[in-house]
Structure formats: C-alpha cells, structure tokens
N, C-alpha and C positions, 0 to 999 in steps of 0.2 A: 761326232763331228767336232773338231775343233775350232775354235775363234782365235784369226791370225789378224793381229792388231797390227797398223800401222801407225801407229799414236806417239804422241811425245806428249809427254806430260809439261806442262808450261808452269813456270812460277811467277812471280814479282817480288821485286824487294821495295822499302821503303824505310828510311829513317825518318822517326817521330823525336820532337823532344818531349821532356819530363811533363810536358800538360799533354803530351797525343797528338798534339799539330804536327802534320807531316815537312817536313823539311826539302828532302830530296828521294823521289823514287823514280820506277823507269821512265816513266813520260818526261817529267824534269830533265830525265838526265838524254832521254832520245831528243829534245830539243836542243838542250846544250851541245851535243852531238851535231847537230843540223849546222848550229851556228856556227862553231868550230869550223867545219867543211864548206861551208856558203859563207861564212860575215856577213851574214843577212838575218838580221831578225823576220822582218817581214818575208821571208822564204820560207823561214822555221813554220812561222806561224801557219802559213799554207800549206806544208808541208803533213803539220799534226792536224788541222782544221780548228785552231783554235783563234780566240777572240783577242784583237792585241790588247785592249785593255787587261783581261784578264790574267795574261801569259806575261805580260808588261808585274802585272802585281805577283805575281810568282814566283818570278826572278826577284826582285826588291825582297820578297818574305825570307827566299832563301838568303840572299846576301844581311840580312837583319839577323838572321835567327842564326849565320854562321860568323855572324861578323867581319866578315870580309869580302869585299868588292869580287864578283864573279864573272861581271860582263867588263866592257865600255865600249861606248857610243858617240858615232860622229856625226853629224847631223850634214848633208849634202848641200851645196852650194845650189848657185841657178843650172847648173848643169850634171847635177847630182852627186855620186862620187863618196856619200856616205857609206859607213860600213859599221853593224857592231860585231864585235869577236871577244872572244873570251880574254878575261886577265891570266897571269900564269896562276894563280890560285884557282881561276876556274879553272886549266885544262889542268891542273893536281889532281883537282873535285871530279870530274870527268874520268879520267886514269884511272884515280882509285877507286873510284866506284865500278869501273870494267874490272878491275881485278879483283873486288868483293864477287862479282857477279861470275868469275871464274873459279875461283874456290868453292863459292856453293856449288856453282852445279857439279864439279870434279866429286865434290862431296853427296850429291844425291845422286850420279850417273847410278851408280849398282844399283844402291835401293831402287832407285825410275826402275831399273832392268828386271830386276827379280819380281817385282809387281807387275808389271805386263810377263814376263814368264810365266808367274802364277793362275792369272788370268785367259792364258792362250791357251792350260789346260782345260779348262775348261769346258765339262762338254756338255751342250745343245741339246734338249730333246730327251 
C-alpha cells in the first residue's frame, strides 16, 4: 500500500543581524503586509493577534536595526481620520522581501517534490 501525501512542506525566513537579533521575518513582514492594504495599525495588530505595545516596539527594532523609517503615523482628530501606512523604504522592505520568498521557494519546489515522491513510495505494512 502506498502513502499518498497531500502535504506542502512550509518554511520561514528571517533576517538576523551579526548579534542573532532578528530584524525582519514572516510575521514582521505579514504585518507590514496588513498595514500596507489597511493603513491601520490597529487592524494589523488584530488581524495577527498581537499586543500593540509589543508590535508598536517591533516596528521601532526593525527601523533601528535598518536605519530607516519603515512606517508613519498620523494620529486622528475628534473625528478620527488617522492612518499609519508604510514609507517608500518600507514598501521596498515589503517587495523585496516577497521576492526573497519567491526565489527560495522556486529554489526548493523540486527538492519539496522529490521528498514527498520518495516518501509516497513508501510502503505500509
């Protein structure tokens, strides 16, 4: 009997700098994501289920550690009207981080495939 996978093999990326602190990886960048398409932090944040403090020092880590402003933020009057949205450096950071994340995978689709092939032979019993 054979074993017929329906599986995708899932990855993650992340950029560390020279101490190991992570800089920007998928969640970072599925937020930035969020805001981009909403202009709403506070969307984002409920969107990932994350805490705004912490999502708030995140964003600051990354703009620290890459030295360039990634977000800005406008703060809503009495009738609200506020919005944050990415700078053009952040939707660069954004971009090219979707095109990292398309050359890996172009780059592992076979190997993914020939390991679940290997595996399908496989037999049971």
């Amino acid at each position: 009997m054979k074993i017929k996978l329906n599986y995708k093999i899932k990855h993650k990326i992340w950029i560390e700098n020279e101490k190991g602190e992570g800089i920007l990886g998928d969640g970072k960048w599925e937020l930035l994501k969020i805001i981009h398409d909403t202009a709403s932090l506070k969307t984002a944040i409920e969107k990932m289920g994350w805490g705004y403090r912490s999502t708030w020092t995140k964003l600051k880590n990354i703009e620290n550690k890459l030295n360039f402003k990634i977000i800005e933020k406008s703060r809503g009057g009495i009738g609200g009207g506020g919005y944050t949205k990415l700078t053009k450096e952040g939707e660069l950071l954004v971009e090219h981080f979707q095109k990292l994340h398309n050359e890996i995978d172009s780059i592992i689709k076979k190997p993914v495939e020939d390991f679940l092939s290997r595996i399908e032979k496989i037999k049971v019993g």
